[in-house]
C-alpha positions as CSV (number, residue, x, y, z in Angstrom):
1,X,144.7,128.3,64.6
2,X,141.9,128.5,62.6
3,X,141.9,131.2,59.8
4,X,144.8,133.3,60.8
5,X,146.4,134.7,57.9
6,X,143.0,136.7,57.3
7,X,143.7,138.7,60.2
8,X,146.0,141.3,59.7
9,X,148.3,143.1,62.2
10,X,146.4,146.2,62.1
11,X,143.2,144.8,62.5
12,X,144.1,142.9,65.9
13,X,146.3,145.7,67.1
14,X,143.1,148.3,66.7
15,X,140.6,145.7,68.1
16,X,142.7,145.4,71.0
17,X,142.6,148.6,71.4
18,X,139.4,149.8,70.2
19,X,137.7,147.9,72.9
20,X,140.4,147.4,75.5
21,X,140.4,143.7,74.8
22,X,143.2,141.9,75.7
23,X,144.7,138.3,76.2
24,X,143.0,135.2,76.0
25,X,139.7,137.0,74.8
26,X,141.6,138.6,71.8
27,X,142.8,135.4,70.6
28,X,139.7,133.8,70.9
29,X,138.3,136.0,68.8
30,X,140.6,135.7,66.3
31,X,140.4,131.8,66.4
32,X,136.6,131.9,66.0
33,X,136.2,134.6,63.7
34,X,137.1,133.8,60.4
35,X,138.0,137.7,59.3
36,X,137.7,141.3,61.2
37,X,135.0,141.9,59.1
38,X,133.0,138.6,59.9
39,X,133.6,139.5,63.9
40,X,132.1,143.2,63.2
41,X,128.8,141.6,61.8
42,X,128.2,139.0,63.8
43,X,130.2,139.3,67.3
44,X,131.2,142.9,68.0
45,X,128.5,144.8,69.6
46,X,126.9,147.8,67.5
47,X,126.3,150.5,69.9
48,X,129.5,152.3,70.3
49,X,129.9,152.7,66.3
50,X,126.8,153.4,65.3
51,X,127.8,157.9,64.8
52,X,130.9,156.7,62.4
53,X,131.0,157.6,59.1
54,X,133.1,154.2,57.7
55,X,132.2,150.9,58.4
56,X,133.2,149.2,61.8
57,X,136.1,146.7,60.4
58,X,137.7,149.9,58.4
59,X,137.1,152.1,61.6
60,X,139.2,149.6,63.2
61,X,142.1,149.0,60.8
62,X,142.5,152.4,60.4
63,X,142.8,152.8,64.6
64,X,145.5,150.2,64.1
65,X,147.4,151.7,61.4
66,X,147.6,154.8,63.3
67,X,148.7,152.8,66.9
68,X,151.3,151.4,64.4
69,X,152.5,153.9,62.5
70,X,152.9,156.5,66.4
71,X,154.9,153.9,67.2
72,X,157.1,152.9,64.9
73,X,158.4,157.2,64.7
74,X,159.6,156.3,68.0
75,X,161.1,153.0,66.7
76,X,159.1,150.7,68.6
77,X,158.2,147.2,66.1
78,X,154.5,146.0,67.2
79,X,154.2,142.2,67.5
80,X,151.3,140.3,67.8
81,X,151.0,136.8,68.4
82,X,150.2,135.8,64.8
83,X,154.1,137.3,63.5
84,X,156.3,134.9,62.5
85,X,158.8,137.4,64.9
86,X,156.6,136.6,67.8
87,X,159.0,134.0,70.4
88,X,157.7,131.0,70.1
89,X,158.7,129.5,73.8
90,X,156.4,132.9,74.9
91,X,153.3,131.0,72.2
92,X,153.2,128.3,74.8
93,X,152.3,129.7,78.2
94,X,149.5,130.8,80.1
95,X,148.1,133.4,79.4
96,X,151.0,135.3,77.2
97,X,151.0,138.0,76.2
98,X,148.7,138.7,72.4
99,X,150.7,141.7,71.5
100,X,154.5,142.8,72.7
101,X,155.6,146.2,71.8
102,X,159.8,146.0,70.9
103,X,162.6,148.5,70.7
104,X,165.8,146.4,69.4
105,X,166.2,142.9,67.8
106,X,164.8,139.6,68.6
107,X,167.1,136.8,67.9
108,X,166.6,133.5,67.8
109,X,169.2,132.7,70.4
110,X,169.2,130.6,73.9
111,X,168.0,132.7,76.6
112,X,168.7,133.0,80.4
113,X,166.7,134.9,83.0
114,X,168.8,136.2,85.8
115,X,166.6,137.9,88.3
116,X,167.0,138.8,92.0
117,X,166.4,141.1,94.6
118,X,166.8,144.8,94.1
119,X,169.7,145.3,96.9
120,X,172.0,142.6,96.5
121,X,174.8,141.9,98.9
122,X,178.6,142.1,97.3
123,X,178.3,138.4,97.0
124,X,175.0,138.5,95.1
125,X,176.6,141.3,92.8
126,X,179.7,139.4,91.4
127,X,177.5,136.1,91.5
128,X,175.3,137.9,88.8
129,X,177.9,139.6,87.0
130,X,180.1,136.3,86.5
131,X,177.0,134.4,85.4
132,X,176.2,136.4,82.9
133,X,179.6,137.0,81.5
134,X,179.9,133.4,80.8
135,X,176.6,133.0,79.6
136,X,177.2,136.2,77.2
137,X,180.3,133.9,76.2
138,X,178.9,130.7,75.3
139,X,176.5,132.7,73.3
140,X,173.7,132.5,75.8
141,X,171.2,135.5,75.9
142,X,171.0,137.3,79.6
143,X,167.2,138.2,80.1
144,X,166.0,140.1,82.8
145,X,164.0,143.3,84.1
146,X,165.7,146.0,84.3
147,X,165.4,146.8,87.9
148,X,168.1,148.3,90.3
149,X,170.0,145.0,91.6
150,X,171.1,142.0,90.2
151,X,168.7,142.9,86.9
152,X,170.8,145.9,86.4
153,X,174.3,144.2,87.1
154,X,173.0,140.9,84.8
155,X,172.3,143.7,81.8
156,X,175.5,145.4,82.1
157,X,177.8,142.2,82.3
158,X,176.3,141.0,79.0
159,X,177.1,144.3,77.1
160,X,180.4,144.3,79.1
161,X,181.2,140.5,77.6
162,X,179.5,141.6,74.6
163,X,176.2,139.3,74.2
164,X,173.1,139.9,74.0
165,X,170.6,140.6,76.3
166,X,166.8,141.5,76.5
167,X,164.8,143.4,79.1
168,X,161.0,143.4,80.1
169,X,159.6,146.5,81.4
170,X,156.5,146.9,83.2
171,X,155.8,150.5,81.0
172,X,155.9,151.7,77.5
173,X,158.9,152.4,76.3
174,X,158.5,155.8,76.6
175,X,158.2,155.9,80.4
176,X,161.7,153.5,81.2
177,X,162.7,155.4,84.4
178,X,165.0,156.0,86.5
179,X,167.3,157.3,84.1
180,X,170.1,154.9,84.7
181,X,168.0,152.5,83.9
182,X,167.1,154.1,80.0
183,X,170.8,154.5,79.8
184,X,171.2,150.7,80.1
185,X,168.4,150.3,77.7
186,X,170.3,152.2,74.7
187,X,172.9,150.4,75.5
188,X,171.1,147.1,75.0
189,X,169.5,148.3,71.9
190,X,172.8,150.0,70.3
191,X,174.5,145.8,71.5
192,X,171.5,144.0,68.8
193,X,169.5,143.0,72.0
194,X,166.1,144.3,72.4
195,X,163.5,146.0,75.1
196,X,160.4,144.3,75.0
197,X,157.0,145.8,76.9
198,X,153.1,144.5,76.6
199,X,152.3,147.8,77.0
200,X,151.9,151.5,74.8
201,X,154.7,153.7,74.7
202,X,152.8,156.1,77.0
203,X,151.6,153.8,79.9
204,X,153.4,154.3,83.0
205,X,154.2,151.2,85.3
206,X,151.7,150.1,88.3
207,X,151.9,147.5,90.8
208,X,149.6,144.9,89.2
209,X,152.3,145.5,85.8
210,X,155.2,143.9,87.6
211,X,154.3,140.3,88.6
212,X,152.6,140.5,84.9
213,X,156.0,141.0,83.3
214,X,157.3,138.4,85.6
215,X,155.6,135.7,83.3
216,X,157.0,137.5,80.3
217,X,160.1,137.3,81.3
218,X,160.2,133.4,82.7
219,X,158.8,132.7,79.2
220,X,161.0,134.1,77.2
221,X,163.6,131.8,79.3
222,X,165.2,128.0,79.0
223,X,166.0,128.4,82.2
224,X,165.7,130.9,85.4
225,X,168.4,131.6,87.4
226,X,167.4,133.4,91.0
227,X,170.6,135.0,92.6
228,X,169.4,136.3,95.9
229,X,166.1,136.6,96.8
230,X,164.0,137.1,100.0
231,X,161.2,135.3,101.4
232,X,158.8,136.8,99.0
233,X,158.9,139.7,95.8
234,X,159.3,139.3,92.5
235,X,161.9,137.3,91.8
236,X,160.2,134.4,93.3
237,X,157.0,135.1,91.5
238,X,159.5,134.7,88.2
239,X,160.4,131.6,90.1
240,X,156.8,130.2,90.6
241,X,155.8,130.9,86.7
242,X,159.2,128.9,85.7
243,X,158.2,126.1,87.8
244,X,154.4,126.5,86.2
245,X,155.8,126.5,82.8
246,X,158.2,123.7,83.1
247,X,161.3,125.7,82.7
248,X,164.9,124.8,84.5
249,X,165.4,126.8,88.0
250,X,168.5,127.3,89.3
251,X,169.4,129.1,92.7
252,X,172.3,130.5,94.1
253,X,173.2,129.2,97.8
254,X,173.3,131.6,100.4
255,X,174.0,132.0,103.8
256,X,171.5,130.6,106.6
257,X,172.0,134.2,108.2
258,X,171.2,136.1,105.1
259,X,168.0,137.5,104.5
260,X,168.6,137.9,101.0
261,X,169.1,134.1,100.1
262,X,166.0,133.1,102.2
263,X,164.1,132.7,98.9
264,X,166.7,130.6,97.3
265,X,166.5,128.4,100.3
266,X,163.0,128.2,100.3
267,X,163.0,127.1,96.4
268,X,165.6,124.1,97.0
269,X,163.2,123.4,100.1
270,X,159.9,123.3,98.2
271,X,162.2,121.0,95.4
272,X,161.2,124.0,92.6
273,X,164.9,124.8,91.8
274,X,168.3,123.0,91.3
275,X,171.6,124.6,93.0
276,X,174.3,126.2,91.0
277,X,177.5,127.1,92.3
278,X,178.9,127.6,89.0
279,X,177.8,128.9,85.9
280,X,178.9,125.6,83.9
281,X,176.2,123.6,86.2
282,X,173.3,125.3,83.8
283,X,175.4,125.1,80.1
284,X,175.2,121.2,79.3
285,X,171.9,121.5,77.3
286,X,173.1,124.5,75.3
287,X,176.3,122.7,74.2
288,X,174.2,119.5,73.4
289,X,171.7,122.4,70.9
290,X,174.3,124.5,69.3
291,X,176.7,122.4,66.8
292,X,180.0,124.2,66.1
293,X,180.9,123.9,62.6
294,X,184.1,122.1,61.1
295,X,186.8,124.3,59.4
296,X,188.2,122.0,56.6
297,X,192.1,123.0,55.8
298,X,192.0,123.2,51.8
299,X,195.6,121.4,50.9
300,X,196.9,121.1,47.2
301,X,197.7,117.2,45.9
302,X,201.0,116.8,47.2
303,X,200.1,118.1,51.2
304,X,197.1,115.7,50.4
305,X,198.7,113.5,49.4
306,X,200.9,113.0,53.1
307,X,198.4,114.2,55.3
308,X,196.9,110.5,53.8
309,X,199.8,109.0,54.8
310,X,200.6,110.4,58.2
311,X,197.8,109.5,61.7
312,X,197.7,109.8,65.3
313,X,200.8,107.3,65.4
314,X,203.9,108.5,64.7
315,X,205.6,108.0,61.0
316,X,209.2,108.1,60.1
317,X,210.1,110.2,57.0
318,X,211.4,107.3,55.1
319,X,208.1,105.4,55.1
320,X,206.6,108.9,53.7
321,X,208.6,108.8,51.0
322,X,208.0,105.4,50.1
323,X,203.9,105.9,50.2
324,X,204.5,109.2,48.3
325,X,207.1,108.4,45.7
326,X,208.2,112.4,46.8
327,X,212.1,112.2,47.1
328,X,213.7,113.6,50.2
329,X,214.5,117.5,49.5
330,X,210.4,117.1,47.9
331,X,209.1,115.6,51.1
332,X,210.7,117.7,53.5
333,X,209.3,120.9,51.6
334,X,205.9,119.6,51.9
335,X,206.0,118.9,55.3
336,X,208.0,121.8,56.8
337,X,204.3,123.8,55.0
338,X,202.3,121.8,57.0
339,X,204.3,122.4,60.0
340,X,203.9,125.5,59.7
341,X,199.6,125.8,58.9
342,X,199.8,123.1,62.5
343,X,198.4,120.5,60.6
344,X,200.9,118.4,61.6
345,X,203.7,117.9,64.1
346,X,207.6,117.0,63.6
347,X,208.8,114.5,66.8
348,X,212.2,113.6,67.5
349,X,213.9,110.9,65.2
350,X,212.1,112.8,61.7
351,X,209.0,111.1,62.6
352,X,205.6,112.8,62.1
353,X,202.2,112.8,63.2
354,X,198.7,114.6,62.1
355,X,197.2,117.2,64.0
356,X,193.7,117.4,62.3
357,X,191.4,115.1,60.3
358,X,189.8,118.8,59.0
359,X,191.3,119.1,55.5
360,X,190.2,118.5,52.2
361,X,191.9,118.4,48.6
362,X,191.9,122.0,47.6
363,X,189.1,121.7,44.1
């Protein structure tokens, strides 16, 4: 991106909103443009500045500042797509989103969408709640939209297995309704997961907002899982922007009779989702990404010195003592300490074998 770090967050924030310009245009201009002040004098039209008292660029900032500055009273972080905070998975679809307006955290974990349809059946309900309780677990975050339905249930099982979780609204911040739903939303926020919105504090959802925050939310996501879902609705236009942006789909199978797995069926169908019938199915990539670290067992020279000795085969006691040059009441002392810390393991006959190859000479 050409020229970027002459931009600054204020500048895009009050040219976006200076002039109502929005998405790919925004960037553009900030691609081609060099500086704020080079797009004032040579591509922003004249005409609707021409009564100020300041310059255009300053005129601007200073709209930005103040966009800022209201929102960050009410705790909401502004992020344009130039912040190092911006998600990089959302960098690389179409048509994301130049500026995100967030109330929480953003972490650089794994995330998971869980979306479905907003009157689940008591199978649809567990389905989502045991998903994301074992994604929660395996330190996977649960991202969805914070509608009534599986959204809701996918939210609440992450704080309940205490992970993290996001939510995309389709409003500011300040208009989250109904009120169970900005009860669930200070709950996310007081977990270390975050609320994220395209939109002003102030703006209240609409219709067109919805399918919009759909894309949002499939970008944000490794992979999408869709619980139940009818024929149509949102959760498969989250489906159809996974598919688009080459992210793993997952389903949930339902009955043929069901109306509320007609979706799911119609995904496998079209071959633009994989089944799950259990939450493992989708973790095999995430294990491969996240290394867990080694504990090494510090030991002083003598434990050292028979953890050398001793294996996964079994070693009698007199063969310790003759590698150690320890005599028998020394020998027995050592290992009886290592016993205890499970390093290693007495068998019958005072034979001994190792436990762990995670120790180290204590320095």
């Amino acid at each position: 991106m050409k020229h970027l770090s002459q931009w600054g967050i204020d500048e895009i924030i009050g040219l976006s909103i200076s002039s109502s310009i929005h998405g790919p245009l925004l960037r553009s201009i900030v691609e081609k443009y060099s500086s704020l002040e080079t797009y004032c004098a040579y591509g922003k039209p004249q005409s609707m500045f021409m009564e100020k008292q300041q310059s255009i660029h300053e005129y601007i900032r200073e709209l930005g500042t103040q966009h800022r500055e209201m929102h960050k009273e009410k705790g909401i972080e502004i992020i344009t797509f130039t912040c190092p905070l911006y998600p990089a998975l959302l960098q690389h679809i179409d048509y994301p989103p130049p500026i995100l307006y967030v109330k929480g955290i953003l972490n650089e974990e794994i995330g998971y969408a869980i979306v479905g349809t907003r009157n689940p059946t008591q199978y649809g309900q567990k389905v989502a709640k045991h998903y994301a309780a074992v994604f929660s677990e395996h330190d996977i975050c649960v991202i969805s939209g914070l509608a009534q339905g599986i959204d809701i249930i996918a939210h609440t099982s992450a704080i309940e297995s205490h992970g993290l979780t996001y939510a995309i609204i389709a409003s500011g911040h300040e208009m989250i309704s109904p009120k169970s739903a900005k009860y669930i939303s200070e709950q996310i926020i007081d977990q270390g997961g975050a609320i994220l919105s395209e939109y002003s504090m102030n703006v209240k959802a609409k219709p067109p907002f919805f399918p919009r925050r759909n894309r949002i939310i499939s970008g944000l996501s490794s992979s999408v899982l869709v619980v139940e879902s009818g024929a149509s609705g949102g959760s498969m236009i989250t489906a159809q922007f996974a598919f688009e942006q080459n992210r793993d789909v997952y389903v949930i199978p339902g009955s043929i009779y069901s109306t509320m797995s007609e979706g799911n069926h119609l995904l496998l169908m079209r071959q633009k989702a994989m089944l799950t019938q259990d939450p493992f199915d989708m973790l095999p990539t995430v294990k491969k990404q996240k290394a867990v670290p080694m504990i090494l067992n510090e030991c002083d020279s003598d434990e050292h010195a028979i953890l050398q000795v001793l294996g996964d085969e079994q070693v009698h006691i007199n063969e310790i003592i003759a590698s150690t040059m320890f005599d028998m009441s020394k020998a027995l002392a050592v290992l009886l300490a290592l016993e205890c810390r499970q390093l290693i393991k007495q068998l019958t006959g005072m034979h001994f074998i190792r436990l762990t190859n995670a120790y180290t000479l204590k320095s």
